[in-house]
Structures are given as C-alpha cells and as structure tokens.
N, C-alpha and C positions, 0 to 999 in steps of 0.2 A: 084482479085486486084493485079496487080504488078508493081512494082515503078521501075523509069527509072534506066538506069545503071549511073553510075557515073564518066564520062569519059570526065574532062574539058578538056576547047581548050586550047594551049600553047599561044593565043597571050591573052585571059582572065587575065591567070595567071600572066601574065608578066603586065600587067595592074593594076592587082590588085598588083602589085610589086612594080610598077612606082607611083601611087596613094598614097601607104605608106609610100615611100623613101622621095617624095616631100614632105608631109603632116608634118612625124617626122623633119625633115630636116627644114621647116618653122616653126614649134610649137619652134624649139631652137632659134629662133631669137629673139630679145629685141622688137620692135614695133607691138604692140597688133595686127593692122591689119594682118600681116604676121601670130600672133598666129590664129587669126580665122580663117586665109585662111587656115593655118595647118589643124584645127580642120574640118573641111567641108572637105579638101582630103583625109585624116586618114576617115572619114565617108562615105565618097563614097567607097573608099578604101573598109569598110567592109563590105558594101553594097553590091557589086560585087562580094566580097568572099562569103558572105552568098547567092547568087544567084548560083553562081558556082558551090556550095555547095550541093547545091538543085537538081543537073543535067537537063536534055534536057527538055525540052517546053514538055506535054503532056496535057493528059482531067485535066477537073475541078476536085477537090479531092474530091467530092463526090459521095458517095458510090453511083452505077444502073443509075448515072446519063448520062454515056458513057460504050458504048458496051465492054465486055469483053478481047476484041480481041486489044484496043487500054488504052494504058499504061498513068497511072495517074502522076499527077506531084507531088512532095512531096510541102505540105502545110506545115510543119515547116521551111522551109526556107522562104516562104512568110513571116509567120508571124515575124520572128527576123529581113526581113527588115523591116517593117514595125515599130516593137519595135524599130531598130536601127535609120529610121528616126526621129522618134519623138524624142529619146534621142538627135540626134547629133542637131535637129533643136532648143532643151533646153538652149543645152550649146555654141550653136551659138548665138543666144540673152543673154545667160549671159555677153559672152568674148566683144559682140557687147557693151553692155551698160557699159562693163568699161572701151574699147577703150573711149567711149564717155565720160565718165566724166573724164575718166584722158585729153582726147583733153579740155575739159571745163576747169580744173583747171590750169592745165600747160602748154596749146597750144599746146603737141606735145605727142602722144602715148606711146611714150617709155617707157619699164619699167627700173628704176633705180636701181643701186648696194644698197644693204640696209646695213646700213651703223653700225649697230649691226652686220653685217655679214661679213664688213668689218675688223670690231675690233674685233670679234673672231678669223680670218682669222690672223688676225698679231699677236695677244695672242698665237695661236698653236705655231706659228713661231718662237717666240721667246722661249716660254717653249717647249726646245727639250726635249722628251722623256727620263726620267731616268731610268736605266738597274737597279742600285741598289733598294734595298727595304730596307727601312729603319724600317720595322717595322717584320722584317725575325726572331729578336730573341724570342726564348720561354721563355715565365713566367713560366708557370704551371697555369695560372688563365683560367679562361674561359672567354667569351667574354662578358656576364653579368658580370661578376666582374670587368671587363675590362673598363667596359663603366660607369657603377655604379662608379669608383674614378675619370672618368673625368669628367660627369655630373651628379650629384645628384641634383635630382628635389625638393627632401623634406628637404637636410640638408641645414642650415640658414633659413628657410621659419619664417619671425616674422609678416607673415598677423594673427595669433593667438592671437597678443600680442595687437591687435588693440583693439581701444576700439569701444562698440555701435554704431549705426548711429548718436543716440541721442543725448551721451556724447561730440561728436564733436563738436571742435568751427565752429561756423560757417562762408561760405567762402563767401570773397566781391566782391559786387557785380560792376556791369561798374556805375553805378550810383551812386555809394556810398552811406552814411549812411543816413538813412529820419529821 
C-alpha cells in the first residue's frame, strides 16, 4: 500500500486562495445574500483545499482491490469533503431562511447596527480610560473584611421579626369585601 506524493498544482492553490479572499471579503458585507454567497465560497474554498490535500487521483482505497504496482488515493480527504459539504450545505439554509424572513419582515436583507451596540460604542467614548486607581491605598484588611463593611447580607435583616402566616392580616382582594 502506498499513498500518493503530495505535491499540489500552483494554480489549485491559488484557487483555493481566490475562493477564501472572495468568500471572507462577502461574509463582511451587511446584506445576508452577500453573507451566503460568502459562506458557499469559504466552502468550496475548503473543499478544494481538502482535495488538494488529498494529492494525485489514484485506485480506490481499498485494501487488494488494485494491483500493487498502482498507488491508492488517500480516503481521508474524501471523507472531510464530504463532512465539509454537508456542513456548509447546513448553514447555507440556515443564512438562507434568515435572508428570508428578514426580506419578509423589513423588505430588505440587510443586517442593521444594533443599536445596544451602538450606545455601548458611545459609553466607551465618552468614559476615557482612568490611569489613576482610586482604590491603590492599603488598609491592612483583607478583602473579606473589605466586602463584609460594604455589604452585609445578615446585618438589619428584620424578616425574624415577622410574624406567622397565620397571625397576618389579611390582604384585599380586587373584589372586595363579601
């Protein structure tokens, strides 16, 4: 049994170069179509690398199935394209059906600025960065004691002081008294 040499073509590579750069390059665009078509060139993309990967066309990869003298192909890169189609054909009908209900609710694909993201974006901006620490001096306490006088969970607690279920007045109701 011996497996091909591993020696891609340069216009492969360069393919598989072009494939990725277009794919990345459309995945950053705002309207979903552009992401899916990203996402399907990014997946051919690794399709072709994992072929490449594979090296030269040879016999089937089972064992006595072809004469000794003629060189097997490697079956792990079949199977991760294969793995890899089925993933990228997953998340092409995901990207697909939200192109589609974002075109259903708002007539147009595009994904918008979120607008929490916005107003974090302008919060940084405005809170420049402080060089001092305002909290640099030492007590001598430890940081359990430290937290223990700013929040005490048990001092003032007067749910003790409550009375029964039973002893309670009772509370009115929307209907009022019968």
């Amino acid at each position: 049994m011996t497996v091909l040499e591993n020696t891609p073509s340069a216009v492969l590579v360069l393919a598989v170069g072009v494939l990725w750069a277009s794919g990345i390059y459309l995945m950053l665009e705002r309207p979903l179509t552009r992401v899916l078509l990203g996402f399907v060139l990014v997946g051919n993309g690794i399709n072709l690398m994992l072929l490449v990967a594979g090296g030269r066309a040879g016999a089937s990869p089972i064992v006595g199935n072809a004469p000794p003298s003629v060189r097997m192909s490697d079956p792990l890169a079949q199977a991760m394209v294969l793995t890899s189609i089925v993933i990228t054909l997953a998340l092409t009908s995901f990207v697909l059906a939200m192109a589609y209900r974002s075109w259903q609710l708002n007539g147009h694909d595009e994904v918008a600025d979120d607008v929490e993201d916005r107003r974090v974006a302008r919060h940084a901006a405005i809170n420049a960065p402080a060089f001092e620490d305002a909290d640099d001096v030492e007590t001598g306490e430890t940081l359990d004691e430290e937290a223990a006088e700013v929040f005490d969970e048990v001092a003032g607690d007067e749910d003790d002081e409550r009375p029964p279920k039973d002893e309670r007045a009772p509370r009115p109701t929307k209907e009022g008294p019968r």
